[in-house]
C-alpha atoms as one frame of an Amber mdcrd trajectory, in Angstrom:
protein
 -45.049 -36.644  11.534 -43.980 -40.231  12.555 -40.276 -39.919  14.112 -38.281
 -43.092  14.045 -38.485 -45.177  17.600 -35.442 -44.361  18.394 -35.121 -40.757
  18.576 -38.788 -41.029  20.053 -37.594 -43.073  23.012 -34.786 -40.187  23.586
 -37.040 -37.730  23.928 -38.830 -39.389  26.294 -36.027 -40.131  28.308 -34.565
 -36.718  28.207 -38.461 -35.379  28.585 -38.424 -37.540  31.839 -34.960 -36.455
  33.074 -36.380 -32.932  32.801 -39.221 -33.347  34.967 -37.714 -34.799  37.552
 -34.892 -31.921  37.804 -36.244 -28.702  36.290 -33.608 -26.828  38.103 -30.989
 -29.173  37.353 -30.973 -28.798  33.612 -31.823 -24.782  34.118 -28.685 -24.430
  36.209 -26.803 -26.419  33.340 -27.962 -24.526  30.457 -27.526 -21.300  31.731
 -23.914 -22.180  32.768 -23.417 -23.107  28.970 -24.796 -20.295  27.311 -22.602
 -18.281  30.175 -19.683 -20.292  29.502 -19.905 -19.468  25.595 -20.429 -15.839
  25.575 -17.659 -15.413  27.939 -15.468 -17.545  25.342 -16.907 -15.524  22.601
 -16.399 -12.063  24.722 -12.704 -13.231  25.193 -12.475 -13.651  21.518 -13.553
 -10.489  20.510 -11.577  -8.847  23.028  -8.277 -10.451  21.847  -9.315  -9.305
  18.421  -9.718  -6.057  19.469  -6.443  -5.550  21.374  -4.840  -7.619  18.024
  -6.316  -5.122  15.583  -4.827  -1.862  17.926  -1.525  -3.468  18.106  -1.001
  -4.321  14.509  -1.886  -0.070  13.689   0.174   1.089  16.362   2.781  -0.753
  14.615   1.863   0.180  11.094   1.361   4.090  12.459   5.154   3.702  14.024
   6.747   2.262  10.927   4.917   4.665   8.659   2.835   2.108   6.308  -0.148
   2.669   5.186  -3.195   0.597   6.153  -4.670  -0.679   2.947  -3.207  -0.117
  -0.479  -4.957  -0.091  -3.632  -2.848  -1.786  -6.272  -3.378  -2.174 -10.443
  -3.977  -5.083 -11.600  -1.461  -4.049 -14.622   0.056  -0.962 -15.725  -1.213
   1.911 -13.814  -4.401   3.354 -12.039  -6.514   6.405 -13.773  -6.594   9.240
 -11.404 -10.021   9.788 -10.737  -9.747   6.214  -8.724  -8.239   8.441  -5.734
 -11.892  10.723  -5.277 -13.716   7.287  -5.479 -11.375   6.402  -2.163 -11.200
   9.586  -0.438 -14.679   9.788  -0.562 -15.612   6.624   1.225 -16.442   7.258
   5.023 -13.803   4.383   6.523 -11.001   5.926   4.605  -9.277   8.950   6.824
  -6.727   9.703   4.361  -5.996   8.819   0.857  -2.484   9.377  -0.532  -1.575
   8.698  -4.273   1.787   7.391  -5.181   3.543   7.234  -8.094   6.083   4.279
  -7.599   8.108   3.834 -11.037  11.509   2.118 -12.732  13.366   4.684 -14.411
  16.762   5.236 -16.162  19.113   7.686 -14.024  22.755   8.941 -16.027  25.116
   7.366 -14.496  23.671   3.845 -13.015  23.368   0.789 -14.934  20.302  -0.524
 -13.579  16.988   2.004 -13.892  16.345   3.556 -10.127  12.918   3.533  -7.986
  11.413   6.891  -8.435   8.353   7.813  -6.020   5.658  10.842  -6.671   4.163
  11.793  -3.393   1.857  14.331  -2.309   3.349  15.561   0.541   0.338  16.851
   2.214  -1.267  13.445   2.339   1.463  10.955   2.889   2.561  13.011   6.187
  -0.661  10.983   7.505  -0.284   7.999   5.860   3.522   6.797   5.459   5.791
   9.943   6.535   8.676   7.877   6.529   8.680   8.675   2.458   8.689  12.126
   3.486  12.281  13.603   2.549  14.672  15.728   5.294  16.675  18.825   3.993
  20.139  18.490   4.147  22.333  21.234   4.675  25.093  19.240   2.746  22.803
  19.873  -0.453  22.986  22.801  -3.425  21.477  25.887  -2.117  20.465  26.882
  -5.404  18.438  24.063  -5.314  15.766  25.352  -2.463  15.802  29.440  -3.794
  12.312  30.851  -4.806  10.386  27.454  -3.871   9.735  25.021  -0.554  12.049
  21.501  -1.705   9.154  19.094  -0.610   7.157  20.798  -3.933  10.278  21.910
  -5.890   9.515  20.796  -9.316  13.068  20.317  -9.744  13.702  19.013  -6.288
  14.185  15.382  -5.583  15.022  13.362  -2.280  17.510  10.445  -2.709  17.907
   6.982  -0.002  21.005   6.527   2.012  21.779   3.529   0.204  21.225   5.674
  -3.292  23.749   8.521  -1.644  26.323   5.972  -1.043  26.432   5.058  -4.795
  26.579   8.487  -5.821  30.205  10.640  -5.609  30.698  12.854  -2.360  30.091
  16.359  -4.486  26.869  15.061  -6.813  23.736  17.466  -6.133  21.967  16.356
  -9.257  20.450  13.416 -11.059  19.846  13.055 -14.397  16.812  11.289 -15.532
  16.704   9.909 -19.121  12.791   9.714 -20.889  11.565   9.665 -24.521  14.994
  10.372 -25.291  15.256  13.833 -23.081  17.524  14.212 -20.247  16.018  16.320
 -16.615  17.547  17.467 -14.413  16.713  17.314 -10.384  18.268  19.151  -8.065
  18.926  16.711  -4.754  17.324  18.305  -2.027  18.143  16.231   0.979  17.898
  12.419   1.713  15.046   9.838   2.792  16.545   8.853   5.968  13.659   6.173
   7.175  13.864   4.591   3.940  14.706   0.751   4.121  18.109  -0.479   4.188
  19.288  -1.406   0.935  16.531   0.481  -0.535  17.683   2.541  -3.924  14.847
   5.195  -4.332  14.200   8.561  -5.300  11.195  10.542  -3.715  10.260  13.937
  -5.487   6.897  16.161  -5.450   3.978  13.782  -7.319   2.792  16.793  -9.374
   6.668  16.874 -10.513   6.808  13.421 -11.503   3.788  13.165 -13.402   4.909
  16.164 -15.692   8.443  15.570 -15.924   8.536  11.760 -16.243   5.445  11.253
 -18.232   2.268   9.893 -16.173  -0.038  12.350 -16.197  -3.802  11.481 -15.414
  -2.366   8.238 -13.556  -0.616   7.085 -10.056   0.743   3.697  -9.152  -1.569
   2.977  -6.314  -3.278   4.665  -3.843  -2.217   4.234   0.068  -5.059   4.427
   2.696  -5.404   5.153   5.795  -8.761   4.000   7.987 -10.805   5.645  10.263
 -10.485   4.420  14.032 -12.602   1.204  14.434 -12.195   0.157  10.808  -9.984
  -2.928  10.149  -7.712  -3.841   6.378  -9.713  -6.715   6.855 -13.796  -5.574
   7.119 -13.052  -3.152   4.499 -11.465  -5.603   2.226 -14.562  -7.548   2.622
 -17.082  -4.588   2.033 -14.821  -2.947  -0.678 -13.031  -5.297  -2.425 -15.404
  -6.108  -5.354 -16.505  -2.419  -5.644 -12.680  -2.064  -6.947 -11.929  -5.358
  -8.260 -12.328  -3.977 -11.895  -9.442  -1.654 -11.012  -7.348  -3.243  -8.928
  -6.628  -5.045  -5.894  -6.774  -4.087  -2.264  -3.756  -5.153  -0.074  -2.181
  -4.867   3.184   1.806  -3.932   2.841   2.010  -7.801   4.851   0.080  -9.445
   2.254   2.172  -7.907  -0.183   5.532  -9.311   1.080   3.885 -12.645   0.977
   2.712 -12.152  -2.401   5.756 -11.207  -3.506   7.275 -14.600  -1.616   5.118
 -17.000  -3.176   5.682 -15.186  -6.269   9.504 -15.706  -6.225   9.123 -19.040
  -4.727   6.755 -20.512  -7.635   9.044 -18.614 -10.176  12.288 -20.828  -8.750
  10.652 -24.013  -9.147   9.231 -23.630 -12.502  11.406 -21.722 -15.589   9.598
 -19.310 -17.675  10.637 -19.710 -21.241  10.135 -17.205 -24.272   8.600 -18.137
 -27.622  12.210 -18.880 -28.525  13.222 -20.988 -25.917  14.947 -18.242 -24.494
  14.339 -16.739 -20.760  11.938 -14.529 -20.509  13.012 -11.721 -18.253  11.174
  -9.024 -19.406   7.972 -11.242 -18.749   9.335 -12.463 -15.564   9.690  -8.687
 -14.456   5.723  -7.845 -15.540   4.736 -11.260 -13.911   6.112  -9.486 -10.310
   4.854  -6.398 -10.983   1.735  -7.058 -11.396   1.190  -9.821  -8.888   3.545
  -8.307  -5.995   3.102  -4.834  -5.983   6.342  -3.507  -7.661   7.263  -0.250
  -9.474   5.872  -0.230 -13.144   8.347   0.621 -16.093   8.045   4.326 -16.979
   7.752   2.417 -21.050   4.476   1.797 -19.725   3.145   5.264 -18.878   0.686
   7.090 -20.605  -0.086  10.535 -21.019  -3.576  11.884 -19.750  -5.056  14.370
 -17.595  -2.894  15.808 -15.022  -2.452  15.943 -11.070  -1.477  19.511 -11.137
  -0.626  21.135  -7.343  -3.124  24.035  -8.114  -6.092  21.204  -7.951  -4.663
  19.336  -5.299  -3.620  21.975  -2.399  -7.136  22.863  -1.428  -8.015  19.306
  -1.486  -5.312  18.396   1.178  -4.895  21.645   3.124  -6.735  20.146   6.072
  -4.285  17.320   6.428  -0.896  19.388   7.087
């Protein structure tokens, strides 16, 4: 191979140099490849400490690593084995995170399903505190974090409620139940309007059994949201989407943001609210509409206490 004259005179010229000062160019090289790794070596390091901070901080706020979210609508239930079954996931926790219409508000409230014995590990700020201000009644024959009647209300959902309420009165397929308030949700998020009751409760009471909302996860040590986004994420991609609660908030931004600039208009030339409203939900996380629940299968507590007895 002919090379062109000059990139042959280079090499000659460097070939030369290198002759005359062997060590020269050995000290020099060395001292690169030194001064690289230890840039590289910093780099991971910083990582490192970077990737320990951010689940300390997740671990002391009580948010889940990684959260598998529907596309649309809601998740089938046999999603959560696929999960718990992988070797980087620790712990996974099902959710059911749905609208619903409550007697007496005018707006439809945030109700949450947990499984208690799972989200103690994952996001135990959900977790609901007895109060002694609460019915009695209420916590005879049965623990109130399974009650099937029992639910667990916010402060700010207390404060909109009158002094001697113990109940709420859920409204679905035209039947009204009943749920006895069993104490409050004390770490829940100012502001925040929610409900959090047994998951095996909710799915039978409020329609959605055989399907959860999403699925919160939490990782083995060493594994990062981000390498198992990478190795997961198309696995599940048919299902859903996997998301860090931070990527959801600036979902749910951008979201907003592009809604504000551009109107969404019905067939009529009317608003569209309701599609506004499915546009979020899907795209940013939010609770799902109970009108969108369907009816299969169940997440009864008889299957799922042996399953979860080693977490408690």
């Amino acid at each position: 191979m002919v090379l062109p004259p000059s990139l042959a005179l280079k090499l000659q010229l460097f070939a030369g140099a290198l002759r005359d000062q062997p060590v020269k160019w050995l000290i020099a090289t060395i001292s690169i490849a030194v001064g690289v790794g230890l840039g590289f070596a910093v780099h991971l390091i910083h990582k490192q400490a970077l990737d320990q901070f951010n689940n300390g901080v997740r671990q002391f706020s009580g948010q889940a690593d990684l959260q598998l979210l529907p596309h649309s609508a809601l998740l089938p239930e046999h999603t959560l084995e696929r999960l718990a079954a992988l070797p980087e996931v620790a712990v996974a926790s099902p959710v059911i995170d749905i609208n619903i219409a409550v007697q007496g508000f005018d707006k439809p409230v945030r109700w949450l399903g947990l499984d208690v014995f799972t989200a103690a590990a994952v996001t135990p700020n959900l977790i609901g505190q007895n109060s002694d201000e609460t019915n009695d009644a209420a916590q005879q024959g049965e623990i109130p974090l399974l009650g099937t009647t029992s639910v667990f209300v916010s402060p700010a959902l207390k404060e909109l409620m009158p002094s001697e309420q113990y109940t709420l009165t859920t409204q679905h397929n035209n039947r009204s139940q009943a749920w006895e308030i069993a104490g409050t949700v004390p770490a829940a998020g100012s502001g925040q309007i929610l409900a959090v009751a047994d998951i095996a409760a909710v799915q039978w009471r409020l329609g959605t059994l055989g399907q959860i909302s999403r699925i919160d996860l939490k990782l083995q040590e060493g594994v990062t949201p981000a390498s198992f986004q990478r190795q997961y994420g198309d696995e599940f991609a048919e299902l859903g989407r996997l998301e860090t609660p931070s990527e959801q908030g600036t979902r749910r931004s951008q979201c907003l943001t592009s809604l504000s600039r551009q109107p969404v208009h019905s067939g009529d030339g009317g608003p569209a609210h309701g599609r506004l409203l499915d546009f979020l939900d899907a795209n940013a996380g939010g609770g799902t509409t109970v009108s969108s629940v369907g009816t299969a299968g169940g997440f009864g507590r008889a299957q799922r206490r042996p399953a979860h007895s080693s977490v408690v």
